[in-house]
N, C-alpha and C positions, 0 to 999 in steps of 0.2 A: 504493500500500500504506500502510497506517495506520502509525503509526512509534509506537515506545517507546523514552524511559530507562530504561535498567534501572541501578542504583546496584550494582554488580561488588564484591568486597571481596575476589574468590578464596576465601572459606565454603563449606560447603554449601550455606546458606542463602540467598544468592545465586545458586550455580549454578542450584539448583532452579526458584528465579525467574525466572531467565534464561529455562531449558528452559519453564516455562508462560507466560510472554509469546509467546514462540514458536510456541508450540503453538496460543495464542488468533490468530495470525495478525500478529503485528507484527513490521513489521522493527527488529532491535533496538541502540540504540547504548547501548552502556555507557560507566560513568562510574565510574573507579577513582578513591580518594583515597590521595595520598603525605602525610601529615600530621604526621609524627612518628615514628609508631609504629615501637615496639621489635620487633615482629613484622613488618618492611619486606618480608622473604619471601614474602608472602602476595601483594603484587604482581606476582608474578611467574606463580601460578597463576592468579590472575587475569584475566592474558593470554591462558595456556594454556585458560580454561573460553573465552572468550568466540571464539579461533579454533576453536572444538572444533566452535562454530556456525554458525562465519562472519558473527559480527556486529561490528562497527565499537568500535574501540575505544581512550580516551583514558586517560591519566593525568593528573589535578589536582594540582599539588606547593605544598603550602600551610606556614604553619608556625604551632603554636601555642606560645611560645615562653613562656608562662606555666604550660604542663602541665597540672597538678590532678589525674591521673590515673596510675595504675600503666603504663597503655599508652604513657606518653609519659615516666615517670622511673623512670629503671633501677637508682635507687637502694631505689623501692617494690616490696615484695615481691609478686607477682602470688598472687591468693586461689586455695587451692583450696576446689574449691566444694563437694565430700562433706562437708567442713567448716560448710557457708555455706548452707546451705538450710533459708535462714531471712525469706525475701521482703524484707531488707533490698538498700538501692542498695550493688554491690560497687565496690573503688576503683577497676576498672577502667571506669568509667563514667567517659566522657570527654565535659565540659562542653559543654551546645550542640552535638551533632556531629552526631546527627541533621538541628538546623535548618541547620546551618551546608550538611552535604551536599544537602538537599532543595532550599535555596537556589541553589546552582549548578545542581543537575538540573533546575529549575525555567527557569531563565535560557536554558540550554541547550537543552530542550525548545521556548520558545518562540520560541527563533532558527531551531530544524529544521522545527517546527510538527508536534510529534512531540503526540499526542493524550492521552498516559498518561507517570505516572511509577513503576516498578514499586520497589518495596523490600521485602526479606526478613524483617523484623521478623516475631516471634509469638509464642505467648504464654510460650514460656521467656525470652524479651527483656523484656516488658513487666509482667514481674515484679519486677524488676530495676531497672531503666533506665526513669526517667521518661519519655523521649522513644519509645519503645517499644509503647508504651500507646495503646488505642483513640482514648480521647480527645483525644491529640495529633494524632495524623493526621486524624480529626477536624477541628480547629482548625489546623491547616495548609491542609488542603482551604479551610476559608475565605480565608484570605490570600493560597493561589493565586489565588482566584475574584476577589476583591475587590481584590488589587494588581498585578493586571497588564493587560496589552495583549488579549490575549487573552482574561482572562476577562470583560472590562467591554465587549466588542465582539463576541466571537463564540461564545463556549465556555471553561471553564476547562480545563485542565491537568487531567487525573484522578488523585489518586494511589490508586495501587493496591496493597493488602498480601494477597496471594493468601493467604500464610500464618497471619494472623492468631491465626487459631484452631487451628492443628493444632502437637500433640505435636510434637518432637524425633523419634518414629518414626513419625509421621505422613508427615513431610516427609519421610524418608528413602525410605519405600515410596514415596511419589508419584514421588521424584526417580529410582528403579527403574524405576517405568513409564514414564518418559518418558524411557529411557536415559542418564542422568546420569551423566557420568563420574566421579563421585566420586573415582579415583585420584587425578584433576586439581586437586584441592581440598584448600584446605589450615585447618585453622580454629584450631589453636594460637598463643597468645601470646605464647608464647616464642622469644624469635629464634635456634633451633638448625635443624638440616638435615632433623631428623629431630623430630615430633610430639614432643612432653614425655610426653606421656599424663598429665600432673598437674593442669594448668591447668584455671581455670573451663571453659574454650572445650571443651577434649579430654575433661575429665570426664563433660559433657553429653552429647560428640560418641559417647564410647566408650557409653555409658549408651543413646544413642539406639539406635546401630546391634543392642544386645545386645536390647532390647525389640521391633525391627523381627524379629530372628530373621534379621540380614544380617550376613556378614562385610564388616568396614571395611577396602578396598583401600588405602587410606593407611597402616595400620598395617605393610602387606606389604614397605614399600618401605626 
């Protein structure tokens, strides 16, 4: 069976991704990052989406101990985004964290000889967030190609952004059809028990869900 990274964060965003690598036939190992972040909860659904599928599943425990970012100092005010919609980088953009996780998924893909690296990035992301954006992933796929084992011998590493182009309720209805437990998901910043409903992440999340015309099972709980 053809194998997949899939880059987990416990999102929607992710789940979705997961459920269409899946779906395209790959068996799939995810890859969680513990990095800092103030919203550490999210690791936990994480777990929960990726046994949902029964796909293999690691945590990375990193530390960025320079910050830069609202995700990583609890002393910055996390944005909200009804506020911010304004194609500016929000200070939840955490420096490098894109290349920093694609690097590892990369590494680790070429130790399993896993064929693709999937990640949820799209275009409410790469509005945003430099690393996000076509053109990065783009210019990653070269690097894959060009600096490794693999791509200089037999094949590069694929990366794959299924989502790229599709809406916040794009992704939602997709992740419908393909049974998405969305309960199981968590995409808030804020590290409470329960959804802020404030945050860049939930602002999007709740926005998404009302334009799909779905009730959001996370809200319920």
């Amino acid at each position: 069976m053809i194998k997949a990274v899939v880059l987990l964060s416990g999102g929607l965003d992710s789940a979705v991704t997961l459920y269409l690598a899946k779906a395209r036939g790959f068996k799939c190992y995810c890859l969680t990052f513990d990095y800092g972040q103030r919203h550490k909860i999210e690791l936990q659904f994480a777990r929960r989406v990726a046994a949902s599928i029964g796909a293999s599943f690691k945590i990375i425990k990193m530390s960025l101990p320079w910050q830069g970012s609202s995700l990583l100092d609890k002393s910055l005010r996390l944005p909200a985004s009804r506020h911010r919609e304004d194609g500016g980088i929000p200070s939840t953009y955490v420096p490098g964290r894109n290349i920093i996780f694609l690097s590892f998924a990369l590494s680790y893909a070429e130790t399993i000889g896993a064929q693709a690296i999937f990640i949820g990035a799209h275009a409410q992301d790469y509005s945003g967030y430099p690393d996000c954006r076509p053109e990065f992933f783009r210019a990653f796929a070269v690097v894959a190609a060009k600096g490794t084992k693999s791509g200089v011998e037999s094949g590069p590493v694929k990366i794959v952004t299924p989502l790229l182009g599709k809406t916040k309720a794009g992704i939602i209805r997709t992740g419908v059809s393909l049974g998405v437990p969305f309960g199981l998901t968590r995409s808030c910043y804020a590290a409470t028990k329960k959804p802020c409903g404030s945050c860049d992440s939930c602002y999007y999340r709740i926005k998404g869900f009302k334009e799909a015309g779905i009730e959001d099972p996370a809200f319920k709980l």
